[in-house]
C-alpha positions in Angstrom: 248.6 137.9 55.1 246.0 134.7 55.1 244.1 134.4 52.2 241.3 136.6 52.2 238.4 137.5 50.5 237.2 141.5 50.1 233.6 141.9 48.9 231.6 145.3 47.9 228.1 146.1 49.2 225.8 149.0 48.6 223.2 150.8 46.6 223.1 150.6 43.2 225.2 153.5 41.2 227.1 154.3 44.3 230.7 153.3 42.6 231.2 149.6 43.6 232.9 148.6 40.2 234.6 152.2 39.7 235.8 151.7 42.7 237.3 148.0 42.7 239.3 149.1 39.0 240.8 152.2 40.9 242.3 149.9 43.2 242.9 147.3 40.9 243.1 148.4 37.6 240.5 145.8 37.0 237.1 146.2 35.3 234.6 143.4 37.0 231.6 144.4 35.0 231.8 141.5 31.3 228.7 141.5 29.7 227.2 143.7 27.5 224.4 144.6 29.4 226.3 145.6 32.0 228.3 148.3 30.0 225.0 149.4 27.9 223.1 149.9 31.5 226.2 151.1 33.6 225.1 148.5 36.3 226.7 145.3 37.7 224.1 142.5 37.3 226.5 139.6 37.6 228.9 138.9 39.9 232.4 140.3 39.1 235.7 139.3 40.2 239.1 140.4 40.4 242.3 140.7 42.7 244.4 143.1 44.5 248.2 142.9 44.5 249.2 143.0 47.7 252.9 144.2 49.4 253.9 140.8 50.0 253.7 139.9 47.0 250.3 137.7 47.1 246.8 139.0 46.4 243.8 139.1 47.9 240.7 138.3 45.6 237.3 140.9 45.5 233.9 140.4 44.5 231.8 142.9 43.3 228.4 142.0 43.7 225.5 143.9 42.1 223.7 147.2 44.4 220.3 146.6 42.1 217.3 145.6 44.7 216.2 143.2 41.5 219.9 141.7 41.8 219.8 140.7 45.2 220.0 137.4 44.6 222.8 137.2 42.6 224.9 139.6 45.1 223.8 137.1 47.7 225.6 134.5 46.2 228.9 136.4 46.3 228.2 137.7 49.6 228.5 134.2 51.3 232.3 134.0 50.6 233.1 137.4 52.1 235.6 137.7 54.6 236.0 141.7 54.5 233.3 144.1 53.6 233.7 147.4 51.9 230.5 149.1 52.5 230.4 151.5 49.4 228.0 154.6 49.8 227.9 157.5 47.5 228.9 160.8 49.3 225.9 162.8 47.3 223.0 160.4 48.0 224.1 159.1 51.9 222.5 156.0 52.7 219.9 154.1 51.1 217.7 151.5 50.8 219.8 148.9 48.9 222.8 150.0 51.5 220.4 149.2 54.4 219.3 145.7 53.0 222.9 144.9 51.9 224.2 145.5 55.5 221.5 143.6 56.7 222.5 140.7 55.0 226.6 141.1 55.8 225.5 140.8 59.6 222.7 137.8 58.7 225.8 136.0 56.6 228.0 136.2 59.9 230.3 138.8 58.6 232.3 140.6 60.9 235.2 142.2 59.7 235.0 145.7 56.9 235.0 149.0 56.5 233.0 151.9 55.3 234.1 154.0 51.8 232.3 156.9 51.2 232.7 157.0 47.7 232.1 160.2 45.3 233.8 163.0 47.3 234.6 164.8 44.9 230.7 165.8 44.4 230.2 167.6 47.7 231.3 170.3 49.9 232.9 169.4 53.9 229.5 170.3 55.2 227.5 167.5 53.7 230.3 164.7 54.0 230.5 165.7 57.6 226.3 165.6 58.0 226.6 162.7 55.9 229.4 160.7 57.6 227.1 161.7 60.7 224.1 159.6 59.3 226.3 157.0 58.7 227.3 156.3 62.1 224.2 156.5 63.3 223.0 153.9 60.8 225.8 151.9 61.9 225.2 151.8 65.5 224.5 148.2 66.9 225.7 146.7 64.0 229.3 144.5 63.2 230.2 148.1 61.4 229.3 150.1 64.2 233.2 151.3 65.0 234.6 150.8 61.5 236.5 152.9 59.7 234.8 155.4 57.3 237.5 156.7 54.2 235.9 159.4 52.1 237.5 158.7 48.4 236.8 159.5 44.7 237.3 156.4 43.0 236.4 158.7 39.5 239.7 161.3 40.7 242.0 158.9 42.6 241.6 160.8 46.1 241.7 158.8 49.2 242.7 155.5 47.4 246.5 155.1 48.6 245.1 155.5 52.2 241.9 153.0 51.5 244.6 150.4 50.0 246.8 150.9 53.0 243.7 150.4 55.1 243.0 147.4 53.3 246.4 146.5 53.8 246.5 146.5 57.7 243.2 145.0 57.9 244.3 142.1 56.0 247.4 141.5 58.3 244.6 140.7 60.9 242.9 138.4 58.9 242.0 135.2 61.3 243.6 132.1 59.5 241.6 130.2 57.2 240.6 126.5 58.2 243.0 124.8 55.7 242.4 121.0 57.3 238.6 120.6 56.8 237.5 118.5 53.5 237.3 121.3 51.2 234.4 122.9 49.7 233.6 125.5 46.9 230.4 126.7 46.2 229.9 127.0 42.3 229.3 130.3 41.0 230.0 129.9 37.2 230.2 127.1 35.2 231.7 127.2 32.1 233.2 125.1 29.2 237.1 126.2 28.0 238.4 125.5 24.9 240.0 122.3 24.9 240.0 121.9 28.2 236.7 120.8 29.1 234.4 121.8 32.0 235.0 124.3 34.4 233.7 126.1 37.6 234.7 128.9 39.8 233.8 130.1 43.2 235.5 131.0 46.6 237.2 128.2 48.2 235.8 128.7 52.0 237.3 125.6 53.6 240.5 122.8 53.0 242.3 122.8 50.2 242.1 121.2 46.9 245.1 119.7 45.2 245.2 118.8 41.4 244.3 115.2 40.7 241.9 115.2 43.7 238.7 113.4 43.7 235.8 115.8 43.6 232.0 115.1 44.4 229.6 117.2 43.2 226.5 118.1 45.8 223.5 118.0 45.3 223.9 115.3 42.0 226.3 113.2 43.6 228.0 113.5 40.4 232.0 112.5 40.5 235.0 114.1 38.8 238.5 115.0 38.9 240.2 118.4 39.6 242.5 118.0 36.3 243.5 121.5 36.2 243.4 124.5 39.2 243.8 128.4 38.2 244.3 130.9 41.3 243.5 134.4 39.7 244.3 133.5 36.5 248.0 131.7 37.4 247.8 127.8 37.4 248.6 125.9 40.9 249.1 122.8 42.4 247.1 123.3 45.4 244.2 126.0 46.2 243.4 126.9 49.9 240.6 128.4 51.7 240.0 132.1 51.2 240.9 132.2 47.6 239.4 132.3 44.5 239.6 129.4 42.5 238.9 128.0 39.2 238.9 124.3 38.4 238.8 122.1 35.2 236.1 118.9 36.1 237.3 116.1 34.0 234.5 113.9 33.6 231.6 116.1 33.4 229.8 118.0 31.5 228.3 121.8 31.6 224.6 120.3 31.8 226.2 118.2 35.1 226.4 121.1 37.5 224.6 124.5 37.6 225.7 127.5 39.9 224.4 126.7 43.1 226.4 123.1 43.5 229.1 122.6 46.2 232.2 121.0 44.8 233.4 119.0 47.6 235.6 116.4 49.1 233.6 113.0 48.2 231.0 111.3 51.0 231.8 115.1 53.4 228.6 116.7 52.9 224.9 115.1 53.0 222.1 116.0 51.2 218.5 117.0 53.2 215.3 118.5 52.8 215.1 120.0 56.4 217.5 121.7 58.6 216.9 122.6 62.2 218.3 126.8 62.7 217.9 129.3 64.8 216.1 132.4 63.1 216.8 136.1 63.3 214.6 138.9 61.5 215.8 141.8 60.3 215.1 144.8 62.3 213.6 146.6 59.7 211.2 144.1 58.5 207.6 145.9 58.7 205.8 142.6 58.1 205.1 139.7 59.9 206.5 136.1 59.6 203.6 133.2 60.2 204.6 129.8 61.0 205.2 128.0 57.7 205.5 130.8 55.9 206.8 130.1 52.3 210.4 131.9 51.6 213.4 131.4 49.8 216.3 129.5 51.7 220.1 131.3 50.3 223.0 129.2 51.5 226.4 129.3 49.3 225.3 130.5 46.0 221.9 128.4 45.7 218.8 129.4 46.2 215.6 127.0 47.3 212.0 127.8 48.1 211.2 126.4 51.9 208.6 126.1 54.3 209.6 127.7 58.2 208.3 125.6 60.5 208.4 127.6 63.9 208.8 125.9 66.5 206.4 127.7 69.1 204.1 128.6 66.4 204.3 132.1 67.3 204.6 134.7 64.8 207.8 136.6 64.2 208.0 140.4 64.2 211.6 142.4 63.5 214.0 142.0 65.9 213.0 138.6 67.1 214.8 135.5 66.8 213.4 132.0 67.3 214.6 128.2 67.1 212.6 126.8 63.2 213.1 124.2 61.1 213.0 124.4 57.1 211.6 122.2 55.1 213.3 122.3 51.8 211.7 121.8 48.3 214.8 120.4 46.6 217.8 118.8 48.4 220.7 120.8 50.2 223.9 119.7 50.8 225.3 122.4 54.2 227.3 121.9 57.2 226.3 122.6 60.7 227.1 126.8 62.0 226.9 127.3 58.1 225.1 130.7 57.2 222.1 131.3 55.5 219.5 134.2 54.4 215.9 134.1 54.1 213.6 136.2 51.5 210.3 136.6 50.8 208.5 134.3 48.5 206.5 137.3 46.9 207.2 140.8 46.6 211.1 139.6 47.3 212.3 141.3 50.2 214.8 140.5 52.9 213.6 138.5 55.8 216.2 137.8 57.9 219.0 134.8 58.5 220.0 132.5 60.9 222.3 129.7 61.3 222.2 126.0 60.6 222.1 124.0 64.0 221.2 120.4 62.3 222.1 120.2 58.3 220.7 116.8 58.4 217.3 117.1 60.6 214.6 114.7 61.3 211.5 115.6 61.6 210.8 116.8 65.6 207.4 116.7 67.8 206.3 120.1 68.8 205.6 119.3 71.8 209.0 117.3 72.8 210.2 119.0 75.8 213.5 118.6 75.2 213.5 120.1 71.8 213.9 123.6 73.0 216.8 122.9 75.0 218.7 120.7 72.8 218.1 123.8 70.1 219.7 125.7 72.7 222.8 123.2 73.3 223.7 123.3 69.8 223.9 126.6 69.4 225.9 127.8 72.7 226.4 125.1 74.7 229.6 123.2 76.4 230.9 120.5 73.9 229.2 118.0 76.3 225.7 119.4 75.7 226.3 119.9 72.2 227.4 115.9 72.2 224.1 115.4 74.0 222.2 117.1 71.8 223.3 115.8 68.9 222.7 112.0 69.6 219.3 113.4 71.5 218.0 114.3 67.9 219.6 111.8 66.1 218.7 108.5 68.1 215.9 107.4 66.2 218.5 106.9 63.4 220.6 104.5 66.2 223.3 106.7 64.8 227.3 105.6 65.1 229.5 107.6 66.6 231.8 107.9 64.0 228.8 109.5 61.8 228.2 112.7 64.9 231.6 113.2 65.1 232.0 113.8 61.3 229.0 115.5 60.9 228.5 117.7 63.7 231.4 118.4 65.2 234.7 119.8 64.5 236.8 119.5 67.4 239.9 118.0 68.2 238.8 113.6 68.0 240.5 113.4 72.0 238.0 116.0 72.9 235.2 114.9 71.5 235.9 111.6 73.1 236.2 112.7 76.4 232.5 114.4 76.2 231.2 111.2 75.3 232.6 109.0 77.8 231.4 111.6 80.2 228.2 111.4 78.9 228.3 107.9 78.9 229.3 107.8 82.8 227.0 110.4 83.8 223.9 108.0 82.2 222.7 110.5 79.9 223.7 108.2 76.7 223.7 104.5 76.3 226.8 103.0 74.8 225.8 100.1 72.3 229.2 99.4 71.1 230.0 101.5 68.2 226.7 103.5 68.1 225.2 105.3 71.0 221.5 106.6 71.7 220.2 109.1 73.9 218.9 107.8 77.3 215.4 110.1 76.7 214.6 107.9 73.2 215.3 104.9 75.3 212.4 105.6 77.5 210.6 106.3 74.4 211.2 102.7 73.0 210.7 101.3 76.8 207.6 102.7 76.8 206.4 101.1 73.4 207.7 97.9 74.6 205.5 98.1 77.9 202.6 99.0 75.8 203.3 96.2 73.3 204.0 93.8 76.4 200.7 95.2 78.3 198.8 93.9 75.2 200.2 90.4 75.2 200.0 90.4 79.0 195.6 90.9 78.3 195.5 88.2 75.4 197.7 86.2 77.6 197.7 86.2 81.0 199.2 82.9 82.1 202.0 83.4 80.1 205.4 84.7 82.0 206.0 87.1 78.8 206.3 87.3 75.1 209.3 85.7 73.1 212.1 88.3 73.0 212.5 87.5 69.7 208.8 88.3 68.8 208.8 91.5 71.1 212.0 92.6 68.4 209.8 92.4 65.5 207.3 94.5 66.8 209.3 96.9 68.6 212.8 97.4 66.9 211.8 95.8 63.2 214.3 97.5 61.3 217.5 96.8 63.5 220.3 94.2 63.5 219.1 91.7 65.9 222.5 92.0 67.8 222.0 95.8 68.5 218.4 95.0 69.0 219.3 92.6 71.8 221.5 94.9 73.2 218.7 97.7 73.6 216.1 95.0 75.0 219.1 94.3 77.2 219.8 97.9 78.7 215.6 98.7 78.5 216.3 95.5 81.3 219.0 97.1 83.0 216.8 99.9 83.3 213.8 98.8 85.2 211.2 99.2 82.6 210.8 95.5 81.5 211.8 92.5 82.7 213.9 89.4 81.0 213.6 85.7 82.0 215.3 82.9 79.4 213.8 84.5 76.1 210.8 85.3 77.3 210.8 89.2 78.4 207.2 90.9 80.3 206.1 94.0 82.0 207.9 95.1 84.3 205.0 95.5 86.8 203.5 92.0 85.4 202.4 88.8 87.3 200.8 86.0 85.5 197.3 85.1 86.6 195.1 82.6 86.8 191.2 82.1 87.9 189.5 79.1 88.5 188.4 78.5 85.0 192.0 78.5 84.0 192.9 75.8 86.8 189.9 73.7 85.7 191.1 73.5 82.2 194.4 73.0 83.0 193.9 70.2 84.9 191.6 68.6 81.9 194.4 69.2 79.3 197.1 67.7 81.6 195.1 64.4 81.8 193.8 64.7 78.2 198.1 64.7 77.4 199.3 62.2 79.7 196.6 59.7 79.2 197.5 60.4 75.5 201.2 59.2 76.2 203.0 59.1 72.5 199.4 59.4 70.9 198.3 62.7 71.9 195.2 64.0 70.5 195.5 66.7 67.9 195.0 70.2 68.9 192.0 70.3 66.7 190.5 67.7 68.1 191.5 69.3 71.5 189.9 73.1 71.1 186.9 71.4 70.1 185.9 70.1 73.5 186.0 73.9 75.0 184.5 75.9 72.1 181.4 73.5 72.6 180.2 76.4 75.7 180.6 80.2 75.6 183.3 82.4 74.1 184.7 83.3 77.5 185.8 79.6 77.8 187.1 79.2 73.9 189.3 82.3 75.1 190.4 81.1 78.5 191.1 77.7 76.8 193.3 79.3 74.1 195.2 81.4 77.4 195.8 78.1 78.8 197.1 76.3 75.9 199.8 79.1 75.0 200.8 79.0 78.7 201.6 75.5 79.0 203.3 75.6 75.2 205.2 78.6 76.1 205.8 77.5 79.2 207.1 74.0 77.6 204.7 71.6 79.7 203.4 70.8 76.0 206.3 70.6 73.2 204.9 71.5 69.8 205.9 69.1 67.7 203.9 70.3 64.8 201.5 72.7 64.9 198.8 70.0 65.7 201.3 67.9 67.4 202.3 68.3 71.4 203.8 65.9 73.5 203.6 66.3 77.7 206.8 67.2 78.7 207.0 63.5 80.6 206.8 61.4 77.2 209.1 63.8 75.5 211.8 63.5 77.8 210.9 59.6 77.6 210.7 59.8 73.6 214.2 61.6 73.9 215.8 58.7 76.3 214.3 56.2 74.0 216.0 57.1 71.4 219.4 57.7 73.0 219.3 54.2 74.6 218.4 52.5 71.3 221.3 54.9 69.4 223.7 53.2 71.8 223.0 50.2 70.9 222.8 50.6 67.2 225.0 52.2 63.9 221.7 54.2 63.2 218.3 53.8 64.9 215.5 52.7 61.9 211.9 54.6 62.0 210.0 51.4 62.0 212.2 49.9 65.4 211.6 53.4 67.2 208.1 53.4 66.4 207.9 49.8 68.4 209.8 50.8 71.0 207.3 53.6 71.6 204.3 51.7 71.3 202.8 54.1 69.0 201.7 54.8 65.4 204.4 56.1 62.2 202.6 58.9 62.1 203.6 60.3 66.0 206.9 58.5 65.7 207.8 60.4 62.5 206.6 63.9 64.5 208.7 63.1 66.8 211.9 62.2 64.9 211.4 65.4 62.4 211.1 67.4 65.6 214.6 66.1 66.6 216.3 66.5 62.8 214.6 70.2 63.5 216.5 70.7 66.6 219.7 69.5 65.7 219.4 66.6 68.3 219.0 64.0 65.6 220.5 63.5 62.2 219.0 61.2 59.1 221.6 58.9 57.7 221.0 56.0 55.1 218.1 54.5 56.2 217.7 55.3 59.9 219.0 58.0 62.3 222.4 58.9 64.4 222.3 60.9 67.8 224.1 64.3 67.1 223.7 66.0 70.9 223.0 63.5 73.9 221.5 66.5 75.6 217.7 67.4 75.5 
């Protein structure tokens, strides 16, 4: 039999706790309160011995609609249900809302006792197993087995166990090779011991001496000692309950509601992308961000629903949301959840968790919908898809989707990607990935950056790629950056020429003004020789007339800088291209005839000032061309 885990639900007083100590011999109900009121208010816990010699561990979660919340944090670790009604009082409204939430939480394996026998004639059991069916119908109970016992008298409880017994042979194995993961329900110090916590180990398994991470604190610790219904083990494995000694914390370091996981396999968020379903019964109706509390595990968090169509829920409908969480949660995707009303507290419904780690979506993205859709009940491709689709903003790796969203076999997963990858739907940067959609949404930022540049600059065959990074793609390594400039290249949308990258549907420009002040800035420059004027002295003569020509002049200038007619020097400093290349053959002639070439001899050579020989040489040391050694200069790189 795999480990398995029985839980009770039902209305309150309908024999839960009677009934889990007739089968076990076990009383789950430990405080005070509890016995004084004759009500479970807490959950309870405790184990049935079964033929093979293991046992299977029960919850018994409190039937009080004020308890709710405390039986839905048992309810989430349930892998059989035993829906307990009360022969003499039928079905109810706790029994309603209780089933309700089974179904929400996913669960879909129990069985029906009809509990109390002993307090009615065959006529009423029969009319009441009657309503019970009908109550059932449509729901994961609708053909379960219904065993009328007294759990006060002992009738019916061999046959329940054996029941019990047969169901649990069937039990579907437990996933015992996923990091594990146990969501706190008590924490408690122990005598000499230290700290400890219990809850239902749903996933992995946890060995003694394991490292343990504590979500959402981030808090560390190690499982020192592990207890598996009261016997100490070695190893604990999903679908039992567990308790485990922390070493290295203290009590005021967790709180019921934590996971205890495998270190760095969960990640905290504030807002999860789900699909919603309401509960059929709900009489009210559920606005878009309606204020509610979020029940995942054992923890409870207030959160906003965001609808996604901004429509307004009735009973019955399901739709795709996303929640926006008031304090961290630490969940995986597919997990479970329920949602409640803020104020009065009532049931709304439940859903499941299609993104644990969301980012904030655009209403009106058209593919949100579908990529909703994908992750839910699509092929492993779309779901692949999907998942980079929402997570490309991020540039994510693919390492990081395949840990987080998928648990598949790695050769699988693999073999969607690549065909994703072939079939152009995502771009493979080496390592990381991005949907081929967000790459038209960067292309399209870059042509409106580029269109921009392209009016404040006309003449000039495109902006610096380097530049166009920093404005488009700040954040990213300038490798992967280059890489997406590269494939935004590859795909039409803008266009690449020696560093310099422009709209794709761009052509540089000129009027007549532009060729007129051209022409006076390439005499101005090569009359200058090694003397050039300085560019002050330069915009001067065209900001004498309107602004039109300032502007036109400035166009110009960038264009023939850019476009390396002029090399800048300094920023007041150019040299025409002719008496730079001259400059640069100067100075390799005079280097091959020399140990080191002095300031004072270049400056001769040239025919021109200290002050525009010195420009020049630092603009050489800059470049790497030159070097400074002693007193004078070497030649590092005889090419220009």
């Amino acid at each position: 039999m795999n480990n398995t885990i029985i839980g009770t639900a039902g209305h309150v007083d309908h024999g839960k706790t009677l009934l889990i100590k007739a089968l076990t011999g076990m009383e789950t109900d430990r405080l005070k309160e509890e016995k004084k009121r004759g009500i479970t208010i807490e959950l309870g816990f405790a184990y049935l011995d079964l033929p093979n010699g293991g046992k299977a561990g029960i919850v018994d979660v409190p039937g009080h609609e004020k308890f709710v919340r405390n039986m839905l944090a048992g309810a989430g670790s349930i892998d059989l249900a035993m829906l307990v009604i009360a022969a003499d009082e039928g079905i109810m409204p706790q029994t309603r809302e209780h089933l309700a939430i089974l179904s929400m939480l996913g669960i879909g394996r129990g069985l029906v006792v009809l509990n109390k026998v002993d307090l009615v004639d065959k006529d009423w059991l029969d009319m009441v197993i009657l309503d019970i069916e009908e109550e059932l119908a449509g729901t994961f109970l609708e053909n379960a087995q219904i065993m009328p016992v007294s759990a006060y008298t002992g009738q019916g409880m061999d046959e329940l166990k054996q029941v019990i017994f047969h169901m649990l042979q069937q039990s579907p194995p437990k996933d015992d090779d996923a990091p594990f993961r146990l969501p706190v329900d008590r924490v408690f110090t122990m005598d000499g011991f230290g700290t400890v916590v219990t809850g239902t180990l749903i996933e992995g398994s946890l060995r003694l001496g394991d490292d343990v991470e504590i979500y959402p604190s981030g808090h560390m610790a190690k499982a020192r000692r592990i207890q598996v219904h009261g016997g100490e083990v070695e190893r604990a494995t999903a679908g039992q309950r567990v308790a485990v000694n922390l070493a290295g914390l203290k009590v005021s370091d967790l709180e019921k509601g934590d996971w205890a996981a495998k270190p760095a396999s969960l990640e905290n968020s504030r807002l999860l992308d789900v699909v919603v379903e309401i509960d059929k019964n709900m009489e009210r109706e559920i606005k878009n961000n309606s204020r509610l509390h979020l029940y995942h595990g054992t923890r409870d968090v207030l959160c906003n629903l965001l609808l996604l169509d901004n429509k307004p829920l009735v009973a019955g409908q399901r739709a795709y949301a996303q929640l926006k969480l008031e304090e961290p949660l630490a969940s995986n995707i597919y997990d479970r959840f329920v949602l409640r009303f803020y104020s009065p507290m009532e049931t709304v419904g439940g859903g499941i968790i299609l993104d644990p780690v969301a980012m904030r979506w655009k209403r009106h993205d058209e593919a949100t919908p579908g990529r909703f859709a994908a992750m839910e009940s699509g092929t492993l491709a779309e779901r692949v898809g999907a998942a980079f689709g929402w997570r490309s903003p991020a540039f994510p790796k693919v390492a990081y989707i395949r840990r987080r969203y998928f648990k598949v076999d790695e050769a699988d997963f693999d073999g969607a990607l690549q065909q994703l990858i072939n079939d152009g739907v995502l771009i493979n940067l080496g390592g990381q990935a991005i949907h081929r959609d967000y790459l038209r949404v960067i292309g399209a930022k870059a042509q409106n950056i580029l269109n921009r540049f392209h009016a404040a600059n006309p003449l000039q065959g495109g902006m610096g790629s380097k530049e166009l990074i920093s404005r488009l793609l700040p954040k990213l390594q300038q490798s992967l950056a280059e890489k997406v400039l590269g494939e935004l290249a590859a795909d039409g949308m803008v266009k690449e020429n020696g560093g310099f990258v422009a709209h794709k549907d761009f052509k540089p420009t000129a009027t007549a003004d532009h060729s007129k002040i051209e022409s006076k800035l390439l005499e101005m420059y090569q009359n200058g020789g090694f003397a050039p004027p300085e560019l002050k002295d330069v915009a001067a003569e065209f900001s004498k007339g309107q602004a039109k020509e300032k502007k036109a002049f400035e166009q110009v200038f960038g264009a023939m800088v850019s476009g390396g007619v002029l090399v800048a020097l300094t920023p007041q400093i150019h040299l025409h291209r002719d008496f730079y290349d001259k400059a640069f053959d100067t100075f390799k002639t005079m280097a091959g005839n020399a140990p080191e070439v002095l300031t004072k001899d270049y400056r001769d050579e040239l025919g021109t000032s200290r002050k525009y020989a010195m420009a020049i040489l630092e603009y050489f040391d800059k470049k790497a061309i030159t070097k400074m050694t002693g007193e004078g200069r070497v030649l590092l790189n005889e090419k220009n």
